[in-house]
N, C-alpha and C positions, 0 to 999 in steps of 0.2 A: 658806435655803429655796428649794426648786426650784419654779417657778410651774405645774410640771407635778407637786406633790403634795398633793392634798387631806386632809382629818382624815374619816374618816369612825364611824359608831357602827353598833355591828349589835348583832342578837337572836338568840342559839341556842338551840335547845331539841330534846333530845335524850336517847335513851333508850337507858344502858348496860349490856350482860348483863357481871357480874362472877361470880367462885367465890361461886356460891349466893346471888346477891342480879340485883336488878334497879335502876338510879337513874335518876331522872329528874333531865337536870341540865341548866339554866336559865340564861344567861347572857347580860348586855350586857357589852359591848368596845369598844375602842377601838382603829382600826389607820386606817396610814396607804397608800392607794395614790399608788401614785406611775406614770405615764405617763415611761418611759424614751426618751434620743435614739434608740436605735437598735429603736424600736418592741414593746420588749418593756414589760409590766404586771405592777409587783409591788403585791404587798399586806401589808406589816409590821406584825406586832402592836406595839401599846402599851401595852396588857393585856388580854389576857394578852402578856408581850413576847416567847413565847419560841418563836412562831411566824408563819412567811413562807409565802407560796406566790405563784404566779409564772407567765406565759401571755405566749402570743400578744396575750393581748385582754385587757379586763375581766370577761369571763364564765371562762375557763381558769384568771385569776388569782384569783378568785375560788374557783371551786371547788380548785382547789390548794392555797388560805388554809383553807380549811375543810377540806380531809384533811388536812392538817398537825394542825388543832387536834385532829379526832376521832382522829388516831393516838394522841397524848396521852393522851384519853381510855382508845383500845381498849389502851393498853400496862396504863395504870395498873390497870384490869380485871384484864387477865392476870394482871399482877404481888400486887396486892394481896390477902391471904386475908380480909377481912371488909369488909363495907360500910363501918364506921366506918374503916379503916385508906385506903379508898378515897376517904371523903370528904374525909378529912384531906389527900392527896395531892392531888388535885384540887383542894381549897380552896390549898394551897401553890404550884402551878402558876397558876393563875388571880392568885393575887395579886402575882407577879413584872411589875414594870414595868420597861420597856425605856426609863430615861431618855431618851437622847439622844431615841430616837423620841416620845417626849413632848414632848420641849421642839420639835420639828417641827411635831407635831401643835396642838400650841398655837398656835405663830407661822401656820400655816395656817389654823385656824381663826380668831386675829385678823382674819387676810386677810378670809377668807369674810365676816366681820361689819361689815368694814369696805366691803365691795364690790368687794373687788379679785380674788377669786378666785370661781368657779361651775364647777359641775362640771355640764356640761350633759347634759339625758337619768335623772336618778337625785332622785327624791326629797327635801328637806333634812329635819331635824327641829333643834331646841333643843339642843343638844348637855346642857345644864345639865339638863333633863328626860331624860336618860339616862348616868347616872353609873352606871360600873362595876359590876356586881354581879354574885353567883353564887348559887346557889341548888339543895342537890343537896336529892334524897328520897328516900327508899326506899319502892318501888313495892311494892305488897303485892295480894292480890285485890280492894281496892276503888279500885283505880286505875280513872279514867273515862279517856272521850274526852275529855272539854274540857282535858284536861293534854296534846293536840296543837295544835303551831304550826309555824306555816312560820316559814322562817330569813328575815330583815329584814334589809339595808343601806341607811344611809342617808347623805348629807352633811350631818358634823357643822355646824349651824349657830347 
């Protein structure tokens, strides 16, 4: 483990237009950023594992991490003819875990619990109070506002 990679946990929430349907699809994750020698910021899924994005900075890396995953999304839209075939893809995606990047994540997070690692400037939470999960729905005319959220990063702690 590189003393330059944290475990962190995020929140998405997001609304997908597909052939003839609308989802609202819900997610905590797990990814690991990593602070590189030669000054570049990745950020590696862990689950979902099957996307990266990557910056200048932590803000680039981040928004790069998250077009990676909404492409995911925007493909499976296109590609899928019914909600349900949607969900299902989406639920397949989301649940692909990127071992190795796990077993990093964990040993980071040890660190962090142990006081050997901080990621200064960002938030901590319980990492144990946010376990993986997804959550799609088919938005209909009685979708409200309170089904908006802003997206969440935090270090896993």
């Amino acid at each position: 483990m590189s003393a330059n990679t944290y475990p962190l946990v995020f929140a998405f929430r997001d609304a997908i237009v597909g052939k003839g349907f609308v989802a609202d699809v819900a997610v905590q994750g797990r990814v690991l950023l990593t602070d590189e020698a030669d000054g570049d910021v990745w950020m590696f899924g862990v689950q979902p594992g099957g996307v990266a994005g990557g910056g200048g900075n932590r803000s680039e890396a981040f928004h790069e991490f998250k077009k990676s995953y909404l492409s995911v999304l925007f493909d499976s839209a296109a590609e899928c003819a019914s909600f349900a075939d949607f969900e299902s893809d989406v639920k397949r995606f989301f649940s692909e875990v990127n071992a190795p990047n796990e077993k990093v994540w964990l040993n980071a997070l040890a660190a962090v619990r142990e006081g050997k690692l901080s990621l200064p400037n960002l938030g901590s939470t319980n990492a144990d109070l946010w376990p993986p999960s997804i959550e799609i729905r088919h938005l209909d005319q009685q979708a409200s506002p309170s089904a908006n959220a802003f997206d969440m990063i935090r270090e896993a702690a």
